[in-house]
N, C-alpha and C positions, 0 to 999 in steps of 0.2 A: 904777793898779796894772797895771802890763806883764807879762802870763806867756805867756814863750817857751818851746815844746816844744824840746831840742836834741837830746835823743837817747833809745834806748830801749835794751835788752837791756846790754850787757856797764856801763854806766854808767847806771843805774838811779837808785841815788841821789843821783849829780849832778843828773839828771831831776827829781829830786823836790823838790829845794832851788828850781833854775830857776825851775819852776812853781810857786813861790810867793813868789820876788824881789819883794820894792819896789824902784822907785825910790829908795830912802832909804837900801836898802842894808838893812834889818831883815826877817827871815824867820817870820812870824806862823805859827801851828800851821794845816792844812789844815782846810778850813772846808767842808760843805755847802752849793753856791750857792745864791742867794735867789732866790725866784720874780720871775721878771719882770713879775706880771701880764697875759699875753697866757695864752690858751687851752692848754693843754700841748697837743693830739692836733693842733690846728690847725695850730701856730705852726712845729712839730716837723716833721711831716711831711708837708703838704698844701700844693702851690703854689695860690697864688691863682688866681681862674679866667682864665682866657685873656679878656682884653680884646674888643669887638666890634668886627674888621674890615673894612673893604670893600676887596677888591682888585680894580683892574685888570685886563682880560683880555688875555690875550696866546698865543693858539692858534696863534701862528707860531715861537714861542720852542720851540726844544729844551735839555730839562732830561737832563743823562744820568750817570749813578750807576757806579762800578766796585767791587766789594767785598770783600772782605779773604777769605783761605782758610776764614773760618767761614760763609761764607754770606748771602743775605738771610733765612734759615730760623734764625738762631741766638741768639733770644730776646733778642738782645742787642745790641750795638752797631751790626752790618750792618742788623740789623732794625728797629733804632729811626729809622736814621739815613732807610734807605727808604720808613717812614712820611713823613717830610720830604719826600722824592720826591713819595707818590703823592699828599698831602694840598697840594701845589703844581699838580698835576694839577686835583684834586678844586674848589681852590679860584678857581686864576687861569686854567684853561683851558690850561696849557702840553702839550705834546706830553713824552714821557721815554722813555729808552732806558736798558737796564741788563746790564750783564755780571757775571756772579758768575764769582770767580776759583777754579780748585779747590787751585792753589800757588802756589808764589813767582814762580814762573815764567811766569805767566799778568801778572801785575799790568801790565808794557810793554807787551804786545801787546794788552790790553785794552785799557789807555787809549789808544793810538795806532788801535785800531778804531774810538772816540770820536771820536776826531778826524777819522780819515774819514769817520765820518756827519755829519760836520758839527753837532756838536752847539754851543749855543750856550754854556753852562759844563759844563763836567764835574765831578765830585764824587768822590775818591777817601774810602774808609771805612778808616779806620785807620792807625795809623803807618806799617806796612808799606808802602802805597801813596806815601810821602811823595817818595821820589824819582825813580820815574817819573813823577808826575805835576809836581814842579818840573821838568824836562827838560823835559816836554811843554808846560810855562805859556812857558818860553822861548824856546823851536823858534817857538812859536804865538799872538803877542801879540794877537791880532784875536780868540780863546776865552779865556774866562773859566776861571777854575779855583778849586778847596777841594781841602783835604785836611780828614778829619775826625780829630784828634785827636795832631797835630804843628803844628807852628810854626816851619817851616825858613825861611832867607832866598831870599828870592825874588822875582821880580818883581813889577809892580802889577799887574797882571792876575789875583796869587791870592790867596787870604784862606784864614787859618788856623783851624779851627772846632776851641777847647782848652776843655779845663775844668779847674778847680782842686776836682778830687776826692777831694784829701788832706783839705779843708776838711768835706767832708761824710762819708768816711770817718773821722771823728777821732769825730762822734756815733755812729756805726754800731760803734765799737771800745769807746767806752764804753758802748754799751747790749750788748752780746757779755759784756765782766764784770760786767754788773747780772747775767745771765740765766744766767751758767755754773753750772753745779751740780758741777763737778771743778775749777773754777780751772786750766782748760787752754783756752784758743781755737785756731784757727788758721787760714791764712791760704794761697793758694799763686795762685801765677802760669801765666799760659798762656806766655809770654816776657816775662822781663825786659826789659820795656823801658819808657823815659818813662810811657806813655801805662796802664802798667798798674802798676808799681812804685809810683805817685804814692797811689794805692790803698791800699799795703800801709802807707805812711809815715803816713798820716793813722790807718788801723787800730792801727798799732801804737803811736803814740804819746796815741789815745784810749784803749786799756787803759791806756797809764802812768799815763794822767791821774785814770782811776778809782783806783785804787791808790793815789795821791798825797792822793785827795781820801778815799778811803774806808780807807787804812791796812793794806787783802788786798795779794795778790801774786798776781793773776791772770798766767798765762804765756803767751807767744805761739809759738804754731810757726809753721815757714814764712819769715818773714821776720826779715831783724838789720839793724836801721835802720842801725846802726853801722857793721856792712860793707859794706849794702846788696847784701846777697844773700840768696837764701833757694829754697826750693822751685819747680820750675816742669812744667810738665807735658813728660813725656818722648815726644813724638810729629813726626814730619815733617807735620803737622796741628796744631800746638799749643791753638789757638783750635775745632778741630770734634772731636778727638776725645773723645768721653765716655767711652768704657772707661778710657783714660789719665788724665782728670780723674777717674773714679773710683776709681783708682788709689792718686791722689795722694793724696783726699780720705779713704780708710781707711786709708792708712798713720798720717795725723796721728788718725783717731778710734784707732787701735791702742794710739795713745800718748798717749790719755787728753783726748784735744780732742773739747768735742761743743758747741762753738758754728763754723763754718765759714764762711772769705769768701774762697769762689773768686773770682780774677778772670782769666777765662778765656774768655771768649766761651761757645760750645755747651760745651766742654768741659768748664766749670761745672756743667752738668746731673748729669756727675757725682757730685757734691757732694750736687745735688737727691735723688739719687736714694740713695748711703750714707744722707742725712737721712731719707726714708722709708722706708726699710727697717730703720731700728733701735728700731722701738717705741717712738717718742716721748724717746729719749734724748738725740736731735743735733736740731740745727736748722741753719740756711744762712741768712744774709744775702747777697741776689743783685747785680748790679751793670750798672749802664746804662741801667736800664729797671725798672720793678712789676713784679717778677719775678709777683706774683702776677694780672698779665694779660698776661703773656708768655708765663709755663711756669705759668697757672693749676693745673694736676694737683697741682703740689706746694704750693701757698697755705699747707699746714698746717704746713709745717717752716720755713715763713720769715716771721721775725721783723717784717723789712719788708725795703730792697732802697736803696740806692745809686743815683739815678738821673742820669743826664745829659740834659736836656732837647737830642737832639741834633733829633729831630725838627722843635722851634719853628728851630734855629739853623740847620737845612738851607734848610726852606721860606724863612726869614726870606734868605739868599742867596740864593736863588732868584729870590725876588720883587726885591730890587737890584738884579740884573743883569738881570733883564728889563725894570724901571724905567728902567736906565740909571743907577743912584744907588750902585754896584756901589762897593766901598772894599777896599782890603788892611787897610786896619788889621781885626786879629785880635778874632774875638770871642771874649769871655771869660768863660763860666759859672762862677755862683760861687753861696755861699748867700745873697750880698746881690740879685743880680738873677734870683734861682730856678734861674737856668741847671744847679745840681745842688742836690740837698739826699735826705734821705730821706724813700721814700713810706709811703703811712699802712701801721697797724700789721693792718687786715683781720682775719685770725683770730687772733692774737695783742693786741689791743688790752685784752682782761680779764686777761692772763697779765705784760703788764708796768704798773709800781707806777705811780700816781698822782705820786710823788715823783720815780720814774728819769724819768716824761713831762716835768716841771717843771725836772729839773735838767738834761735834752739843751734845754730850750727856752731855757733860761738859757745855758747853753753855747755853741748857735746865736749865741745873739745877740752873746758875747762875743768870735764868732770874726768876726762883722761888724761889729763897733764896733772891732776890733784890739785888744781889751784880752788876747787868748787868740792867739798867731800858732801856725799849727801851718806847722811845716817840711815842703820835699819839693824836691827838687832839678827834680822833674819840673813845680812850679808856676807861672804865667805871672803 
C-alpha cells in the first residue's frame, strides 16, 4: 500500500483520499497504524550511538567555517554545524579558522578571506552562503569547498551537505495534533527558502496526516503547502532576530495556536520564549539541533526538536578532504541513515501517550520503507 502526501490546506480532502489509496484503486476507512515492535521512545527519537572511531591525524590541514547572519551563537544551524568544526579539531588534530557573517553582505568577503589564509576546505553554513562559495570552489580548484544545506551545480571540488527534513518534520507535525489543546498549530519561517520551507511541507502535511488517520481537523498557521507561502520573520536579520521571531510567534498564539515550529535559526528563540511565558499553555518544537541542549532554559516548553545531524556531516567532510578521500557527490540526511530524525522527548516524555510514541515509530519507519512518501520540493 503506497500513501503519498500531495498536498495540504485549500485541498484537504483530496489529501485525505490520497493517503489512503491502494494500489487496487479501493479506499479502505483510516486506520490506526500497528506497532512495529521496536521500542516507541528509542526507535522515535534517539539515534544510535556514534560508532567507535579512530582518526588519522592531520595538524597541518586547515579546516575553515564561514556562517550564515545568525551566528555560530544561534542554537542552531551555524551552531550545530560549528560543532562539526571544533569536534574535527578535538578529533584529527586539524588546525580551524572561522568568520561569523553579521549580513548579507559579509558572506564574499568572508569566504574570499578563507581563501587567502589558505585554508584547505572551507565550509559555508546555510543556503545563503551558497553562491559565494560556488564562485569561490571555481576561481579556486586546488581548496576544497561545502555548502551546508543547498545543493547547487558545481564543480568537483565541492560537496553539498542537504537534509531531507520534510521526512522528519512530517513526525514533528503529527505529534503537534496529538498534543494541541485548541486544534490550531503553527508554523513560520526565518526566509522562505529551500533549506527552511522543506520544514514547514513535512509539518504541514504530518498534521494532515493525523487528521486523515484520527478524523479532527487540527489547523495549521504560517504555512499553505498549496501556494507554498506562508509566514516569515520581518527583519533585515531574519535568522538572529528574536524580538521579530517573537513577533511572529504571538501573532499565530493570538489566533489560537499553542503548539509552535519556528524555523528560524536565533530567531526561533522567539517562539521559546512566547512558549514560556504563557503558563504552560504553548509549547515549541525546535529545529537543527535538541533544542533542549542548545537553548536548555526552555527544555520545558519543547516537546522535543527537529534535528539535523550537521555536526556528524561536517566533521565527516572534513576528515575526506583531509584523507584525501574528499567526493562531490552530496550527502544526504535522512531518517534511514539518522542524518535527521527527532530528539528524545526529555521533559515531555510522561505528557505524550504511549500510543502517539508507537504510532510516530510506526510512521518513521513507513516513511523509510517508502510505504508513506511525504512531499517537499526542497527534497534531495
Amino acid at each position: 500500500m503506497k500513501k503519498s502526501l500531495l498536498a495540504a490546506g485549500s485541498i484537504l480532502a483530496a489529501l485525505m483520499l490520497a493517503l489512503t489509496a491502494c494500489s487496487s484503486g479501493t479506499t479502505p476507512p483510516p486506520t490506526t497504524p500497528t506497532d512495529t515492535g521496536a521500542p516507541a521512545t528509542s526507535d522515535t527519537s534517539t539515534p544510535p550511538p556514534a560508532p567507535t572511531h579512530t582518526y588519522a591525524q592531520h595538524p597541518d590541514f586547515l579546516a575553515c567555517m564561514v556562517s550564515d547572519s545568525g551566528g555560530f551563537d544561534d542554537k542552531s544551524f551555524n551552531q550545530t554545524s560549528y560543532l562539526g568544526l571544533q569536534n574535527a579539531v578535538k578529533d584529527m588534530g586539524v588546525q580551524e579558522k572561522h568568520l561569523q557573517s553579521q549580513t548579507a553582505a559579509d558572506y564574499a568577503n568572508n569566504v574570499n578571506a578563507m581563501v587567502a589564509a589558505n585554508c584547505n576546505i572551507i565550509i559555508g553554513v546555510g543556503f545563503n552562503l551558497s553562491d559565494s562559495i560556488v564562485t569561490a570552489a571555481k576561481a579556486n580548484p586546488n581548496i576544497y569547498f561545502a555548502v551546508v544545506d543547498d545543493s547547487p551545480t558545481a564543480p568537483s571540488n565541492f560537496k553539498a551537505i542537504v537534509f531531507n527534513t520534510n521526512e522528519s518534520s512530517f513526525l514533528a507535525g503529527y505529534l503537534a495534533a496529538s498534543i494541541t489543546q485548541t486544534g490550531i498549530v503553527g508554523t513560520y519561517a526565518g526566509m522562505k527558502i529551500p533549506s527552511v520551507t522543506i520544514f514547514m511541507d513535512g509539518y504541514v502535511q504530518g498534521v494532515a496526516y493525523y487528521n486523515q488517520q484520527k478524523g479532527t481537523s487540527v489547523k495549521v498557521l504560517g504555512w499553505d503547502f498549496d501556494k507554498q507561502d506562508g509566514t516569515a520573520v520581518q527583519s533585515e536579520n531574519p535568522f538572529g532576530d528574536i524580538p521579530a521571531g517573537m513577533t511572529a510567534a504571538q501573532n499565530q498564539v493570538s489566533q489560537g495556536a499553542d503548539v509552535l515550529f519556528p524555523v528560524a535559526g536565533n530567531a526561533g528563540t522567539g517562539a521559546l520564549q512566547v512558549a514560556a511565558n504563557s503558563g504552560g499553555k504553548v509549547s515549541a518544537i525546535w529545529v537543527d539541533t535538541d533544542g533542549c541542549i542548545s537553548a536548555e532554559q526552555y527544555c520545558s516548553v519543547m516537546p522535543t526538536s527537529v534535528y539535523k545531524a550537521m555536526d556528524v556531516a561536517v566533521e565527516q567532510v572534513i576528515e575526506d578532504a583531509a584523507n584525501g578521500t574528499f567526493s562531490s557527490t552530496p550527502y544526504v540526511g535522512t531518517l534511514a541513515n539518522n542524518g535527521t530524525g527527532i530528539a528524545p522527548w526529555h521533559l515531555w516524555d510522561s505528557k505524550i501517550s504511549d500510543q502517539t510514541k508507537q504510532e510516530i515509530a510506526t510512521i518513521k519507519q513507513q516513511i523509510i520503507d517508502g510505504t508513506i512518501t511525504v512531499q517537499s520540493a526542497g527534497s534531495h
